[in-house]
N, C-alpha and C positions, 0 to 999 in steps of 0.2 A: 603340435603347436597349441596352447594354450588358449581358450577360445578370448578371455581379456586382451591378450598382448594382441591376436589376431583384428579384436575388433577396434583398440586403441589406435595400433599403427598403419594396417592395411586394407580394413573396409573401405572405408572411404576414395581411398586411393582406387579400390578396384572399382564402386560405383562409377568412376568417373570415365571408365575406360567400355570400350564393345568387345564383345568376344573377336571380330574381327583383328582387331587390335590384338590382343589376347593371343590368338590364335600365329597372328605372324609372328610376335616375341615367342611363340612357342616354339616356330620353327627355325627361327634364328639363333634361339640357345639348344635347339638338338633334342626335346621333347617332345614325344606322341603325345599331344592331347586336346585336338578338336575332336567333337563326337558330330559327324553328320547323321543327318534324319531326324533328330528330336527337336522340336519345336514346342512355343506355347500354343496349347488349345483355345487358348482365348486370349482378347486384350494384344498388350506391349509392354509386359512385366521384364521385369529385370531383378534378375535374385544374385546374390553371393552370397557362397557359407562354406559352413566345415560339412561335410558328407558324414549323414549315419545310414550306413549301407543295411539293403536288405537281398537276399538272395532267395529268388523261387525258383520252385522244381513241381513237378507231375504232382497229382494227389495218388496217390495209390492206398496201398495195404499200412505204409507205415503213417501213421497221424501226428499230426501238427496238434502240441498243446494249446495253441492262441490265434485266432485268426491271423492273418497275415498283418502284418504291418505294428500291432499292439505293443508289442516291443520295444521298436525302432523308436516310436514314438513317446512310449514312456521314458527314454533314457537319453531322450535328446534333449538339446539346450536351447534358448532361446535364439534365433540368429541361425538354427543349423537348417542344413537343407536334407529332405530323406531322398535317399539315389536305391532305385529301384532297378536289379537287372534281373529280366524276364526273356532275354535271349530274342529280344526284338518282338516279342510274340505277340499280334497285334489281333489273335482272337481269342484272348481272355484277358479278363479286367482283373487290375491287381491293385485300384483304387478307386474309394469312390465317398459319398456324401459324408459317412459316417468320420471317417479317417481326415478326412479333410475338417470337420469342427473337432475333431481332437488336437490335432496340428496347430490349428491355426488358435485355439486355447494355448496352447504350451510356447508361441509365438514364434513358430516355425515359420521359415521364409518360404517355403513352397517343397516342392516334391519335382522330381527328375525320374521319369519312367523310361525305361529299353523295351516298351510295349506299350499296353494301352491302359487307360481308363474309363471309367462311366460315372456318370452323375454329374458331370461336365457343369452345365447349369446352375447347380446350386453351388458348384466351387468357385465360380465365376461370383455367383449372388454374395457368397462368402469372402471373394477378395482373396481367393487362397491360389496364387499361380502354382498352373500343373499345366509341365512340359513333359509330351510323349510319342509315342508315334501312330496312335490314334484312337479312337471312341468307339466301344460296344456299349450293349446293355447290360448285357448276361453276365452272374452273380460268379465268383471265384470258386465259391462254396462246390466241391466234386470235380474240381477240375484242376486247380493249381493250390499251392500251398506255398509256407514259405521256409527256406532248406533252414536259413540260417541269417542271423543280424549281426551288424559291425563287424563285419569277414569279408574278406577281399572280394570283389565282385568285376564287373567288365559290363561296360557300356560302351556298343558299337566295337570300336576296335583299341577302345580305348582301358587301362587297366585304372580301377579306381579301388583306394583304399580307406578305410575309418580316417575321418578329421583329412583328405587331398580337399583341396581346392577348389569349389567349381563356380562358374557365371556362368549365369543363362540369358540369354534376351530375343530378340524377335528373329537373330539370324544362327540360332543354336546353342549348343554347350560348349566347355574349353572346360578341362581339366587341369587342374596345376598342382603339382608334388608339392607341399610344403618348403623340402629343402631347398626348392629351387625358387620360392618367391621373390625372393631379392633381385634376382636374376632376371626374371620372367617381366615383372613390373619397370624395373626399372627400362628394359628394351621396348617395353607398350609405352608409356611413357615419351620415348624421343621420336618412337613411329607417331603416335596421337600425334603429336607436336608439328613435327614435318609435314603430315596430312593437312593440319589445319593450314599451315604456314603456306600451302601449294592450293590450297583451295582460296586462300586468301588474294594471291597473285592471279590467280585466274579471271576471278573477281573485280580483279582490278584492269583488266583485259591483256594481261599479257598471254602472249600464245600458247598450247600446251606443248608445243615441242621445245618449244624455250625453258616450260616452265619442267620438265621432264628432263633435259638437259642441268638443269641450276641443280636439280634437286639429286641427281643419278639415279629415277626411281627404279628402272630396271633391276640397277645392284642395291636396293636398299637392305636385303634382309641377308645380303652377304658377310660374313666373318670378318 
């Protein structure tokens, strides 16, 4: 998708929704793509973008022409988000101070790690949200590298590829295929709606079994 048509027609739309939300239209049209365990390290950021994937592997014998990440970053667009899969590996850092004022120069929406980061602090001082699954010190440098960028990667159990879909906010990530945007928003969309609409009756004191009954919440995310 086209990162114009994306951000003309669908950002907004997506801002408006929770991965929650998100997440049930996911399972209602028949798509794996909630990612549990990754969270923001800081704050109540809320990102959406196109994914520019980066893939790390072992440091060994063979070497890496560029630190990790220098790539991803040079070739991303404004709006994009970098998706980082490190195989959950939460004791090496595969982000940190540096990569974070590059990012957020080139006005990158934040960073999605399947492991950890460091520098936590100044990315925070920078305004730069980075969701992962948790905080070291210790430099990347001898110990991980990066295999390869914009190539299909996996977060959690989740399969992400160049330019899918992703939110992030305080209750994790949602992935979304391109193809299936139409589909996916438009079913968050009448969930949000219904939610508000049962929170609204509640509110107004009618009882929850009443209001569970009006609504069929049981069967909501049924075919």
């Amino acid at each position: 998708m086209e990162r114009e048509i994306f951000d003309q027609k669908y950002r907004k739309r997506l801002e408006r929704l929770s991965t929650t939300n998100i997440s049930d239209s996911l399972d209602k049209v028949g798509v794996r793509g909630a990612v549990i365990g990754i969270r923001p390290l800081f704050g109540l950021p809320k990102v959406v973008g196109l994914a520019v994937t980066i893939k790390i592997t072992a440091a060994g014998m063979t070497k890496s022409k560029h630190h990790l990440g220098t790539e991803a970053i040079a070739s991303a667009q404004k709006g994009d988000l970098i998706v980082i899969d490190n195989r959950g590996d939460t004791r090496n850092n595969c982000w940190g101070e540096v990569l974070t004022c590059a990012a957020k120069m080139k006005g990158i929406s934040g960073v999605i790690i399947d492991g950890a980061a460091r520098d936590v602090d100044m990315c925070d001082e920078m305004g730069f949200p980075v969701f992962a699954r948790g905080v070291v010190p210790i430099t990347a440098r001898g110990r991980i590298m990066q295999e390869d960028y914009n190539c299909l990667i996996r977060l959690g159990d989740v399969q992400v590829r160049p330019a899918d879909i992703l939110v992030g906010d305080i209750n994790g990530i949602v992935v979304i295929p391109p193809e299936r945007l139409d589909d996916v928003l438009s079913e968050a969309e009448m969930i949000m709606e219904k939610e508000e609409n049962m929170k609204k009756d509640i509110l107004s004191g009618l009882d929850i079994l009443e209001v569970d009954k009006k609504y069929n919440y049981e069967q909501m995310l049924k075919k």
